[in-house]
C-alpha positions as CSV (number, residue, x, y, z in Angstrom):
1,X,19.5,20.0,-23.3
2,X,16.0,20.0,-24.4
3,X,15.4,16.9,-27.3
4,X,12.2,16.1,-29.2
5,X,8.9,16.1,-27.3
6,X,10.6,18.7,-24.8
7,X,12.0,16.4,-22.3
8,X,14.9,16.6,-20.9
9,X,18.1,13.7,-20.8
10,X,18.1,13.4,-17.1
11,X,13.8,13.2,-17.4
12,X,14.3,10.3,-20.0
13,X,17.4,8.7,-17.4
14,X,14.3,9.1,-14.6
15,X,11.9,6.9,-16.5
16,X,14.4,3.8,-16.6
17,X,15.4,4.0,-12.9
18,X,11.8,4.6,-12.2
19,X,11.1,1.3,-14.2
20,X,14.0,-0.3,-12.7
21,X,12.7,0.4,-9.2
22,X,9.1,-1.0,-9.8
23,X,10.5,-4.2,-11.5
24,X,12.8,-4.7,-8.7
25,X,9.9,-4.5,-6.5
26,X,7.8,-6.5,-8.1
27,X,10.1,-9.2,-8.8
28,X,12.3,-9.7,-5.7
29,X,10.2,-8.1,-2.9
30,X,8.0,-9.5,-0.9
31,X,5.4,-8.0,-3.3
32,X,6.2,-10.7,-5.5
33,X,3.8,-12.9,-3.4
34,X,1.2,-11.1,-5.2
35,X,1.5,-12.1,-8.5
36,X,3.3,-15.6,-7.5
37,X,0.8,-16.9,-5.5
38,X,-0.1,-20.8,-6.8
39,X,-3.7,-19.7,-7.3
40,X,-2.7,-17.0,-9.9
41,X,-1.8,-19.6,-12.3
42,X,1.1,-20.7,-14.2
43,X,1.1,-17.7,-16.6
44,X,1.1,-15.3,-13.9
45,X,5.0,-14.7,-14.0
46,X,5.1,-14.8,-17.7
47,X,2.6,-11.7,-17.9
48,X,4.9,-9.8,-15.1
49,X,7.6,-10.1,-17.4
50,X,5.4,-9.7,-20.6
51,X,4.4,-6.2,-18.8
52,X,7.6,-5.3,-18.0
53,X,9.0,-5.7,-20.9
54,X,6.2,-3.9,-23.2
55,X,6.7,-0.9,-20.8
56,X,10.8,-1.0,-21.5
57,X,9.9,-1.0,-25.0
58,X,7.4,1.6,-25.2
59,X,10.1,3.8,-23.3
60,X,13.2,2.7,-26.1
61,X,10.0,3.8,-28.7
62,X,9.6,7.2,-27.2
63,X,13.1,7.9,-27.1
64,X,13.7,7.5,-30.6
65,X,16.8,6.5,-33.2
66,X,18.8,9.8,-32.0
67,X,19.5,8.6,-28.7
């Protein structure tokens, strides 16, 4: 079923495993020593979140009230 901006369901269903994938790795990985290093800063994990987040919400945005 084709909705508005011609993308499919299972495209849209894609995007937030896709997203779900990278936070996971991000987040409980060992890639998290990255961004949680002590020399990052304090803020560091806030603006992984604050990233996250702000990508989950321009996803809900793109989707629309009629999903």
């Amino acid at each position: 079923m084709i909705r508005k901006g011609g993308e499919t369901a299972p495209q849209r269903g894609a995007e937030s495993a896709a997203l779900t994938g990278i936070a996971t790795v991000l987040l409980a990985s060992p890639a998290a020593v990255l961004w949680a290093a002590p020399a990052r800063g304090w803020w560091a994990p806030y603006l992984m979140w604050l990233l996250l987040i702000g990508v989950a919400a321009w996803l809900a945005h793109r989707r629309g009230h009629d999903d």
